[in-house]
KOLMIZA-382706 format. One line per field, with one value per residue: residue number from 1; residue in three letters; z, x, y of N, C-alpha, C, CB in turn. Coordinates in pm, 1 decimal. Glycine has a CB too. Layout:
seq [NUM;...]
type [ALA;...]
nZ [Z;...]
nX [X;...]
nY [Y;...]
caZ [Z;...]
caX [X;...]
caY [Y;...]
cZ [Z;...]
cX [X;...]
cY [Y;...]
cbZ [Z;...]
cbX [X;...]
cbY [Y;...]
END
This chain:
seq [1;2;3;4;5;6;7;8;9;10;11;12;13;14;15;16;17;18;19;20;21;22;23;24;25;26;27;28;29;30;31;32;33;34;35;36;37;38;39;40;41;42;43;44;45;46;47;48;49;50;51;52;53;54;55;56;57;58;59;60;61;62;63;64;65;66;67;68;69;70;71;72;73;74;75;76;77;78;79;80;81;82;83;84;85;86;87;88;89;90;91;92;93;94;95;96;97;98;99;100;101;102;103;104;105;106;107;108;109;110;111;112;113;114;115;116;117;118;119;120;121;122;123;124;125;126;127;128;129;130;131;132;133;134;135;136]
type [UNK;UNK;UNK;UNK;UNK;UNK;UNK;UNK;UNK;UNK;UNK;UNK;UNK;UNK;UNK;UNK;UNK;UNK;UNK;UNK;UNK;UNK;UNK;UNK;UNK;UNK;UNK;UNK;UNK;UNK;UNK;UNK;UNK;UNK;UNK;UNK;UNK;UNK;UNK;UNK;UNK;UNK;UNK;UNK;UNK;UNK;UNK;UNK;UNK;UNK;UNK;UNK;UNK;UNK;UNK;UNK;UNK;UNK;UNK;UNK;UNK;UNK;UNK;UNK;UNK;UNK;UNK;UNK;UNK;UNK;UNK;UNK;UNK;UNK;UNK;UNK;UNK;UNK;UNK;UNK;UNK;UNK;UNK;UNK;UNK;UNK;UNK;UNK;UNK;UNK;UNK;UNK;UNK;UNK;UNK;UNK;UNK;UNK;UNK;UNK;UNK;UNK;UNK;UNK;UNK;UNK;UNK;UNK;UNK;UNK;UNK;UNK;UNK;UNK;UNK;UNK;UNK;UNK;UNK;UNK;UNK;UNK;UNK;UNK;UNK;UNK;UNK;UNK;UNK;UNK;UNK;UNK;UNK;UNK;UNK;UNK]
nZ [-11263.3;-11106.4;-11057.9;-10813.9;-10681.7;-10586.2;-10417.1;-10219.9;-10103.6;-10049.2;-9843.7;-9673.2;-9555.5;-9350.1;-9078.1;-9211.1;-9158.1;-8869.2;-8827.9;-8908.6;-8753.5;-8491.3;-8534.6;-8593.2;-8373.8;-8178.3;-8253.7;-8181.3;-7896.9;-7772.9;-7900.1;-7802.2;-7544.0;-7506.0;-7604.5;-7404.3;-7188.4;-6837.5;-6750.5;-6532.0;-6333.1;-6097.3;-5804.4;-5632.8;-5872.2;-5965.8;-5840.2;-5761.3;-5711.8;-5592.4;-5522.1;-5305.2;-5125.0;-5062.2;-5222.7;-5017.8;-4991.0;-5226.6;-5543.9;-5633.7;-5531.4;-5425.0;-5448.8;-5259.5;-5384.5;-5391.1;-5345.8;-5670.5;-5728.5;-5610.2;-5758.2;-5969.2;-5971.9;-5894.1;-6158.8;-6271.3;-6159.4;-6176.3;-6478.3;-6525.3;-6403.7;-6619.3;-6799.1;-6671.8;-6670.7;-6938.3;-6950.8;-6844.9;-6922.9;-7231.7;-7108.8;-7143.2;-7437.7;-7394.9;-7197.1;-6999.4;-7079.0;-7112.9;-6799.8;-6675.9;-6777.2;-6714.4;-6420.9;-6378.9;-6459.2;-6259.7;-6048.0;-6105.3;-6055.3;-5811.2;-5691.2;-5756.1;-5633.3;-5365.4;-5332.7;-5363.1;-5115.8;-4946.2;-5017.5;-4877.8;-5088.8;-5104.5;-4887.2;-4788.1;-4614.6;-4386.9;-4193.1;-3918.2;-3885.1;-3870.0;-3628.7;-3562.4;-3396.2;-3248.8;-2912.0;-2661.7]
nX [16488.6;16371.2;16619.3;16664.1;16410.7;16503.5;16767.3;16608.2;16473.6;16684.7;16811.7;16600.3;16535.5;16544.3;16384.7;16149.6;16132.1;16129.6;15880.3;15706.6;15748.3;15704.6;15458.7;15307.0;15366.2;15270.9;15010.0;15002.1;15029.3;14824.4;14622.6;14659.9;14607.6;14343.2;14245.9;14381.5;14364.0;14152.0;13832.2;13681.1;13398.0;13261.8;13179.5;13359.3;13568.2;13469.6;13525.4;13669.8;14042.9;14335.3;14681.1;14678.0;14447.6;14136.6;13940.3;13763.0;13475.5;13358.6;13503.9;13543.8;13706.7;13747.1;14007.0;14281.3;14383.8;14641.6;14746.7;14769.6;14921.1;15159.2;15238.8;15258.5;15514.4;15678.9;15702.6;15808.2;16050.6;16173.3;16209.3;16406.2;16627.9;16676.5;16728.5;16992.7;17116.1;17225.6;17309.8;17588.4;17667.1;17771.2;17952.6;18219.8;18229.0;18122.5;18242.9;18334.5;18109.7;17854.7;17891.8;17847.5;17586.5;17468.7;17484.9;17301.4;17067.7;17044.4;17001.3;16841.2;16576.3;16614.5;16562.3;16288.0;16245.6;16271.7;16066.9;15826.1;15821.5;15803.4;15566.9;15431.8;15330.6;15451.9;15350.8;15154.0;14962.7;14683.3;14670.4;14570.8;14704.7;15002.5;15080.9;14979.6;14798.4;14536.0;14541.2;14326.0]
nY [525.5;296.0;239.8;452.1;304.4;70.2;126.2;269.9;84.8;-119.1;71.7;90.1;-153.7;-289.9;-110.7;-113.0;-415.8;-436.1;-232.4;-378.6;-672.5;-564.9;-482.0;-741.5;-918.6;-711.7;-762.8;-1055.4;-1053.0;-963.3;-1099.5;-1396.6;-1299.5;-1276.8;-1514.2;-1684.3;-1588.1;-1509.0;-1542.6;-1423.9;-1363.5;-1127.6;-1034.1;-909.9;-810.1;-641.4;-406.9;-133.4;-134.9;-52.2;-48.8;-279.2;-241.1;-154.1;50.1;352.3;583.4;835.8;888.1;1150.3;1318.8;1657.6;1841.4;2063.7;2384.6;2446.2;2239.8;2225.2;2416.8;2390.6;2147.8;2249.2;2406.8;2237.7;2086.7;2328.9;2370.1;2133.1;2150.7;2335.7;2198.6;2010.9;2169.5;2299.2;2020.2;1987.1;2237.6;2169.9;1992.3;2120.3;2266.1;2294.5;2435.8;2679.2;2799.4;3093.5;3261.3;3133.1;3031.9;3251.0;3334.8;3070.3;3135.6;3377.9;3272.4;3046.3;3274.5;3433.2;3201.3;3118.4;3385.7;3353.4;3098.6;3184.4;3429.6;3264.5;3102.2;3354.5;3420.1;3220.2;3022.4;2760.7;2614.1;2392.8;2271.3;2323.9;2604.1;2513.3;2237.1;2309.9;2391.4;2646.0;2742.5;2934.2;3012.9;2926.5]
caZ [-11170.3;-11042.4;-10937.0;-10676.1;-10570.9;-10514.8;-10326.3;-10138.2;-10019.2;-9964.1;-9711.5;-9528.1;-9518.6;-9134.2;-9004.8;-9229.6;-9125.7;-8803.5;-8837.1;-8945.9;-8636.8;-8382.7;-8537.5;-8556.3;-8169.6;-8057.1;-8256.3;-8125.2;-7750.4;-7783.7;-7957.3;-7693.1;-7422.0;-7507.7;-7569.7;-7295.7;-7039.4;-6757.8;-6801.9;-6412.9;-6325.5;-5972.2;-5698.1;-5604.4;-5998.9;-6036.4;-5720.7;-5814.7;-5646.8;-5611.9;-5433.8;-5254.6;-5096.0;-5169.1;-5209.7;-4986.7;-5041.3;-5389.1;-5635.5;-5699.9;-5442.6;-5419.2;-5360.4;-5264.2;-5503.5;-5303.8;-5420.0;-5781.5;-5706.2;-5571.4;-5869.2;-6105.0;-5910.3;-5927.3;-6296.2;-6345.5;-6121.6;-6267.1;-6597.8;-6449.7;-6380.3;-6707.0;-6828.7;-6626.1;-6679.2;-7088.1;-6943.5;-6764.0;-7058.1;-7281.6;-7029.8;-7228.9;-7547.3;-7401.6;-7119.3;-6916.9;-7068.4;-7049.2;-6689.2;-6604.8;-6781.4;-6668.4;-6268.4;-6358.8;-6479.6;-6132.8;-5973.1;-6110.8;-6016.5;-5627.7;-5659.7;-5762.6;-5521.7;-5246.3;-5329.8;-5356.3;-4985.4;-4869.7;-5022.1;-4874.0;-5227.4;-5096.3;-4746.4;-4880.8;-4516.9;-4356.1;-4067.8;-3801.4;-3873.6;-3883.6;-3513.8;-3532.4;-3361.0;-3145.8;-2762.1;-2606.0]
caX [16376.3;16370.9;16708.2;16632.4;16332.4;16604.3;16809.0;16539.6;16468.7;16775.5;16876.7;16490.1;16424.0;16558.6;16321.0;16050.3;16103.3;16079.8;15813.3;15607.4;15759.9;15644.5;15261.3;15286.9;15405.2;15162.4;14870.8;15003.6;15035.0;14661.2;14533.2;14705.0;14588.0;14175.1;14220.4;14470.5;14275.2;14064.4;13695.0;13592.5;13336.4;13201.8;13179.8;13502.7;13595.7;13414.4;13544.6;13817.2;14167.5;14501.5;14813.5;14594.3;14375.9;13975.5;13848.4;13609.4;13405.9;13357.8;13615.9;13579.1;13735.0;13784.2;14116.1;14326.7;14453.0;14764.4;14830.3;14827.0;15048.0;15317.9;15286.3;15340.9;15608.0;15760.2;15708.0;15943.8;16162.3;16224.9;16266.8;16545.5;16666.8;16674.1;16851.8;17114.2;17216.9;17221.3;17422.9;17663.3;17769.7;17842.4;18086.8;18342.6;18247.7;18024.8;18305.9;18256.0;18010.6;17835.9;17913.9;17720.8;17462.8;17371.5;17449.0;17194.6;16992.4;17036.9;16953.5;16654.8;16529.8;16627.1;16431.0;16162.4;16195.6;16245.4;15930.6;15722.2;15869.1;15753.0;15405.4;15349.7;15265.8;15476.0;15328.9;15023.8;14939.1;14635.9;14714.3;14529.8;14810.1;15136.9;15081.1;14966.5;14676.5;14507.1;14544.1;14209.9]
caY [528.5;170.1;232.3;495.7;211.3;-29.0;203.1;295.1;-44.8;-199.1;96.4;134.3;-269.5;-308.9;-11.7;-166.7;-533.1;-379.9;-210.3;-502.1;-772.6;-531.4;-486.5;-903.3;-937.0;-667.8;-882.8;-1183.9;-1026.6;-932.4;-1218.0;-1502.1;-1283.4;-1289.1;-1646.3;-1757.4;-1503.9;-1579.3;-1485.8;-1472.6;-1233.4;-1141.1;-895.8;-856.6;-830.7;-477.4;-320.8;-77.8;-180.9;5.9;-124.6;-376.9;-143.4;-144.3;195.8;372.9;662.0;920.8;906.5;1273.4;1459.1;1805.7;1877.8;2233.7;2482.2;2488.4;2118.9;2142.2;2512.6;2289.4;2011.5;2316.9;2488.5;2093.7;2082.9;2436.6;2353.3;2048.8;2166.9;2393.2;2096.1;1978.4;2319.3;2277.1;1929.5;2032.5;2322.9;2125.7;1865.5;2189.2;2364.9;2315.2;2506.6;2807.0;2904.9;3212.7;3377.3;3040.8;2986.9;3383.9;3276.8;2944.9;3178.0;3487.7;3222.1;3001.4;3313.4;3442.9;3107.9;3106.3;3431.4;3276.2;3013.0;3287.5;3489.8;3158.7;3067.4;3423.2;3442.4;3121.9;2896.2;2594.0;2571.6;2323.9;2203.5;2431.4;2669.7;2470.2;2143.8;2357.4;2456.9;2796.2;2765.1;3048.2;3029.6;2968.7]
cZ [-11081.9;-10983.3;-10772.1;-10578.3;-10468.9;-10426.2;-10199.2;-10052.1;-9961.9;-9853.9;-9654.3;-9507.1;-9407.2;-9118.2;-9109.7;-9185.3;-8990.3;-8688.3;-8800.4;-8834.1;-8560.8;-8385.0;-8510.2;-8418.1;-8157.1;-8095.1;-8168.8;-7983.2;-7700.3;-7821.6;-7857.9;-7577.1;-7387.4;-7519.3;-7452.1;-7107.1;-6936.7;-6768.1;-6681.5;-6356.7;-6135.4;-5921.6;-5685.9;-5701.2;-6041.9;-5967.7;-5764.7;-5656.8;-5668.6;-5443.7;-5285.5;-5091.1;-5113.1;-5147.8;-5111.6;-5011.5;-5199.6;-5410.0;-5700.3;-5580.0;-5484.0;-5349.2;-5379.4;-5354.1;-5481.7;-5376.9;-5572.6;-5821.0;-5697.7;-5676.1;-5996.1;-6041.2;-5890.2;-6033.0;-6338.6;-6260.7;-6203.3;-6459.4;-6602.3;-6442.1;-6529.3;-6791.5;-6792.8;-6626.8;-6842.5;-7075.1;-6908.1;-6859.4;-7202.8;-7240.7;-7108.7;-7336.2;-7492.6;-7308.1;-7040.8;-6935.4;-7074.6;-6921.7;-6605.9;-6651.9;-6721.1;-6459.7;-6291.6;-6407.0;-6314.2;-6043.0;-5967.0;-6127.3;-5878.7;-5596.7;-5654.9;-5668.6;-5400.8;-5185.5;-5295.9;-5233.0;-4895.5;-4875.1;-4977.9;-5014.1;-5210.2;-4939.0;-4777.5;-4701.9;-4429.1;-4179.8;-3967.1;-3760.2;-3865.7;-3715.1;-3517.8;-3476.7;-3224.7;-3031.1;-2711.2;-2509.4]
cX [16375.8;16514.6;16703.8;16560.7;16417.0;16693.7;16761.7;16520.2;16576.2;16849.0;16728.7;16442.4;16440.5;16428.6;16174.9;16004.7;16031.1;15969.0;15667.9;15643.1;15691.9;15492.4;15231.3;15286.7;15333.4;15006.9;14881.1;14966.3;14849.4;14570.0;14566.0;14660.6;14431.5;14174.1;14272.3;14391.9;14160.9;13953.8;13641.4;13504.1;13258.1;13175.7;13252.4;13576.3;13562.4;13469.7;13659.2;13940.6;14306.8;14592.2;14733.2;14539.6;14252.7;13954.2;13751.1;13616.1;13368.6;13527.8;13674.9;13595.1;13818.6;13954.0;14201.3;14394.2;14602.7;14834.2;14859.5;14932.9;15183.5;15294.6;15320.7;15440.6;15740.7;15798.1;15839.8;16018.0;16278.0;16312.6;16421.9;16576.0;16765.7;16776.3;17003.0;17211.0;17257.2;17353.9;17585.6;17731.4;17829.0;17909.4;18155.3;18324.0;18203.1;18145.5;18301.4;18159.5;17913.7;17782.8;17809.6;17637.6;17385.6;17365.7;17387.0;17028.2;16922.5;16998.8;16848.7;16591.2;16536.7;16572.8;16328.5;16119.0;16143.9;16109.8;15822.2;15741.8;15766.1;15617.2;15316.4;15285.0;15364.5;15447.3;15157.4;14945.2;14833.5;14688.7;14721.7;14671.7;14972.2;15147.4;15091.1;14835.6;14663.3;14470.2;14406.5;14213.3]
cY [404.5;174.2;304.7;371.1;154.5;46.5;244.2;180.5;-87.4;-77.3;105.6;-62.9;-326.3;-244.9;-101.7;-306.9;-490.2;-350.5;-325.2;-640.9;-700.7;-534.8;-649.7;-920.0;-847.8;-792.7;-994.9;-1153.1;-1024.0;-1059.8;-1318.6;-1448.9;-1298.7;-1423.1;-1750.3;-1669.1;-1535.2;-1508.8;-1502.5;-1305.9;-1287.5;-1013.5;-783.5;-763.2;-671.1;-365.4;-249.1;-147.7;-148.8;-1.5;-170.4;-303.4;-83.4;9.3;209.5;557.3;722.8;892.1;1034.5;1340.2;1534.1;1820.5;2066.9;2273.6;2471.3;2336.7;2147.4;2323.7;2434.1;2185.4;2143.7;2356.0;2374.5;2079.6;2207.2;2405.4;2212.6;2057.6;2281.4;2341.9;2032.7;2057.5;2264.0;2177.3;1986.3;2128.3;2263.0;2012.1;1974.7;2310.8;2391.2;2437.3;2573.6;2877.6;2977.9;3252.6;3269.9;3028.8;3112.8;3384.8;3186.6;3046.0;3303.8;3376.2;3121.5;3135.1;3349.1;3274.8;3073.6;3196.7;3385.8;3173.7;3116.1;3337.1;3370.2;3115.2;3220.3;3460.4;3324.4;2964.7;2778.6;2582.2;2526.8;2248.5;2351.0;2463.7;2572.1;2369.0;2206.3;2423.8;2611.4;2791.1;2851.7;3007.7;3054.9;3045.6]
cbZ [-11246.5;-11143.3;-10994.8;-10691.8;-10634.9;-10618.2;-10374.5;-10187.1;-10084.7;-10074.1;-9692.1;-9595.8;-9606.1;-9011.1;-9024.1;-9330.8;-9124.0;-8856.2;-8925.8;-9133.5;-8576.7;-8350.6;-8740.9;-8611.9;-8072.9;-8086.5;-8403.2;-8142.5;-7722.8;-7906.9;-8118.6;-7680.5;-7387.9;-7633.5;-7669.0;-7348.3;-7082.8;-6625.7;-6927.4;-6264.4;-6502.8;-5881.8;-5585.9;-5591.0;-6069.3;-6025.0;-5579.5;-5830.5;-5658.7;-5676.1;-5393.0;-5247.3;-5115.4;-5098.5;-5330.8;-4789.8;-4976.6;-5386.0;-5729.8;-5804.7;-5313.7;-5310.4;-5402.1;-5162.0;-5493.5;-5089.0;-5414.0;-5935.1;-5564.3;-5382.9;-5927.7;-6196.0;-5760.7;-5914.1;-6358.1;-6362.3;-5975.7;-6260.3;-6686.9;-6359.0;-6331.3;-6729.5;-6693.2;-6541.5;-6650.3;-7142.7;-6838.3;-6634.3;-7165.9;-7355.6;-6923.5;-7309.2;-7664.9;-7326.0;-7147.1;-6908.8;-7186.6;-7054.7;-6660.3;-6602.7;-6855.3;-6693.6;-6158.3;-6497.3;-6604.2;-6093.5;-5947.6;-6291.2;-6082.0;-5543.0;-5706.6;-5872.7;-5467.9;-5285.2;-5479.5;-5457.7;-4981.4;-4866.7;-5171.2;-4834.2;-5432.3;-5147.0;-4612.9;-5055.9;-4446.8;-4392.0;-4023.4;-3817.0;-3998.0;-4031.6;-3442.8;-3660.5;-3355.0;-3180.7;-2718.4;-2573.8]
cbX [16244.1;16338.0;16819.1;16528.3;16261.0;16695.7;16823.1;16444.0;16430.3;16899.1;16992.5;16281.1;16414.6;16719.3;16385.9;16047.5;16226.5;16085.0;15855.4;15642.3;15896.6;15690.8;15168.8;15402.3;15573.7;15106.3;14849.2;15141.0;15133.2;14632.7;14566.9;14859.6;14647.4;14080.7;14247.3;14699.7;14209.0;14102.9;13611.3;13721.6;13197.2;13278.8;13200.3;13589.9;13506.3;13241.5;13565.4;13804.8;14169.2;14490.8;14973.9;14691.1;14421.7;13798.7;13766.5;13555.0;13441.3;13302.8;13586.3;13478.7;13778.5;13653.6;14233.3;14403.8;14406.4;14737.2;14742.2;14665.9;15031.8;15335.4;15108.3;15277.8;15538.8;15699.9;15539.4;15940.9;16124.2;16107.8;16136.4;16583.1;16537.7;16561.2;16818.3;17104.1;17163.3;17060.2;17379.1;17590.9;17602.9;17794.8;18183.5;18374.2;18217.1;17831.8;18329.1;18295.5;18004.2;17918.1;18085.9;17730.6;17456.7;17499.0;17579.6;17241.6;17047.8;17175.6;16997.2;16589.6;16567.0;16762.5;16402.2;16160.6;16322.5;16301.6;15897.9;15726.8;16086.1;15816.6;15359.1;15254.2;15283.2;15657.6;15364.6;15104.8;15101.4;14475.8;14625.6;14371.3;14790.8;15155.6;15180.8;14980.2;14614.2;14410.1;14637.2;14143.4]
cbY [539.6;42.7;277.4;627.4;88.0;-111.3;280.4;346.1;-149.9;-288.5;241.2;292.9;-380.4;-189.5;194.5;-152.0;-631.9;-354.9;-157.6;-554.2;-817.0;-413.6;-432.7;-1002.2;-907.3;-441.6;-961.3;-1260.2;-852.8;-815.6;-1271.7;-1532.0;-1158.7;-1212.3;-1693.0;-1699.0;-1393.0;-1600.7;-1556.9;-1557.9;-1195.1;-1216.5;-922.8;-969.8;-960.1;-444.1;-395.3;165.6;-293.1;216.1;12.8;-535.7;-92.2;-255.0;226.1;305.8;726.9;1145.6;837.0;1338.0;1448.2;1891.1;1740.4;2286.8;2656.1;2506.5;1973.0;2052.1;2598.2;2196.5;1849.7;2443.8;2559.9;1976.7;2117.7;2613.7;2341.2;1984.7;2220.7;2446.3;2024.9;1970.6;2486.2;2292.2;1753.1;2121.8;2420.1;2088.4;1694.5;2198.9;2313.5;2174.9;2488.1;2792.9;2956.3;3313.7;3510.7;3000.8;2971.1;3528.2;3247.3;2702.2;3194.0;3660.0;3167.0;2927.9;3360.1;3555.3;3034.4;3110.9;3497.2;3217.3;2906.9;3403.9;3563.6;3046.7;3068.2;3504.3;3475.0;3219.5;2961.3;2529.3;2716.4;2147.3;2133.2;2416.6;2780.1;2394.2;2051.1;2481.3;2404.0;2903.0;2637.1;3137.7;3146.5;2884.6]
END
């Protein structure tokens, strides 16, 4: 019984040392930063601020359907993406039948692009700005 222990330890006591440096160094990171940190409070200090740029107006805007269409239609494409490199480092072993897979697979996906091109779901910009506007 105590032999397994010992076994056990002497192969997990890297991943446990580890373990136990990184919880130390995050305390430490945390603890040196509330005491080494600057405590200045003001105006300025509350104002939100991204890429040096003050905010104006609401923070909750409404935005179009059409945008978060195109962030999913980004998301699968991407993961197609993803497919294909996977596909592309085991050429070797899969072969032909492989190779008409990964291209019925590339195609029903350029359908998909296709259709999404002709129903309009990646044209995120409204009529008026794409110059279609009606001839007074």
């Amino acid at each position: 019984m105590t032999d397994t222990v010992t076994d056990l330890l002497a192969n997990y006591w890297a991943t446990g040392f580890f373990v136990v440096a990184t919880l130390g160094l995050c305390a430490f990171m945390v603890g040196a930063s509330s005491l080494l940190g600057g405590r200045s409070h003001g105006v300025s200090k509350a104002l939100p601020f991204e890429s040096g740029i003050v905010g104006t107006g609401d923070a909750r805007l409404r935005f179009s359907v059409k945008f978060y269409l195109v962030a999913m239609l980004f998301v699968i494409f991407d993961i197609e993406a993803v497919f294909l490199f996977a596909w592309a480092i085991v050429i070797p072993e899969v072969g032909w039948s492989g190779f008409w897979g990964a291209t019925v697979f590339i195609l029903i996906l350029l359908a998909g692009l296709l259709y999404d091109s002709r129903t309009g779901a990646l044209e995120w910009a409204p009529e008026a700005s794409r110059g279609n506007r009606p001839v007074d």
